[in-house]
N, C-alpha and C positions, 0 to 999 in steps of 0.2 A: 533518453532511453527509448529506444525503438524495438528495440528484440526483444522476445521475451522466450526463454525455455521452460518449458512445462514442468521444470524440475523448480524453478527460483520460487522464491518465499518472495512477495510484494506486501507493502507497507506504501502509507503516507508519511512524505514529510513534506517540515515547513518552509516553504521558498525563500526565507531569508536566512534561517539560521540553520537551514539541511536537518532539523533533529526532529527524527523520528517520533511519527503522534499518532501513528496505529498500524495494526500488523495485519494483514488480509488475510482470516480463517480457512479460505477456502483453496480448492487448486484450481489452476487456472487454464484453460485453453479455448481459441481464437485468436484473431487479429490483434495488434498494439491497442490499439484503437475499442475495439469490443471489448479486452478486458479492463482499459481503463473505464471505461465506462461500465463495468459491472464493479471493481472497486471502490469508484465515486458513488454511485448509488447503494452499494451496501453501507459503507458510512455513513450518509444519507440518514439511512435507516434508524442509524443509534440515537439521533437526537435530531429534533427540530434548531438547533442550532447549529446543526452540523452545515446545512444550505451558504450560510453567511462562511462559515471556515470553511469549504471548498477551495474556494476564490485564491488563499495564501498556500493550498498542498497539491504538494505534485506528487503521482505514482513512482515508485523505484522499487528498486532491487533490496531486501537485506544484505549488508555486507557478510562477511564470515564470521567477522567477530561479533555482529547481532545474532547472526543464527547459533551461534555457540555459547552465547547468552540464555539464549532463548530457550536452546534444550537444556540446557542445566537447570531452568524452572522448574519445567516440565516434569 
């Protein structure tokens, strides 16, 4: 993922098995790059063991069917 639309909802997931392991609170605008990097460091944040589980997640997109998950919580 290289784009990113200031509209999308970003999450981590896991590189091997793609399932989603956190949902990024915020919204987002800058570069690919600048906001992955503002997503990896808010994770970061939540726990001291988040540093070692970086390494296996990569930024993406919520699908539709998470976002429609997501607001039915809500």
């Amino acid at each position: 993922m290289q784009y990113i639309n200031k509209s999308d909802k970003l999450c981590l997931r896991d590189k091997e098995t793609n399932k989603l392991v956190a949902v990024y609170p915020y919204s987002i605008e800058g570069s690919f790059n600048e906001v992955e990097d503002k997503v990896r460091f808010w994770y970061y944040q939540q726990s001291c063991s988040a540093e070692n589980e970086l390494e296996n997640y990569y930024v993406d997109t919520l699908t539709e069917k998470e976002l429609k998950n997501l607001n039915e919580r809500i």
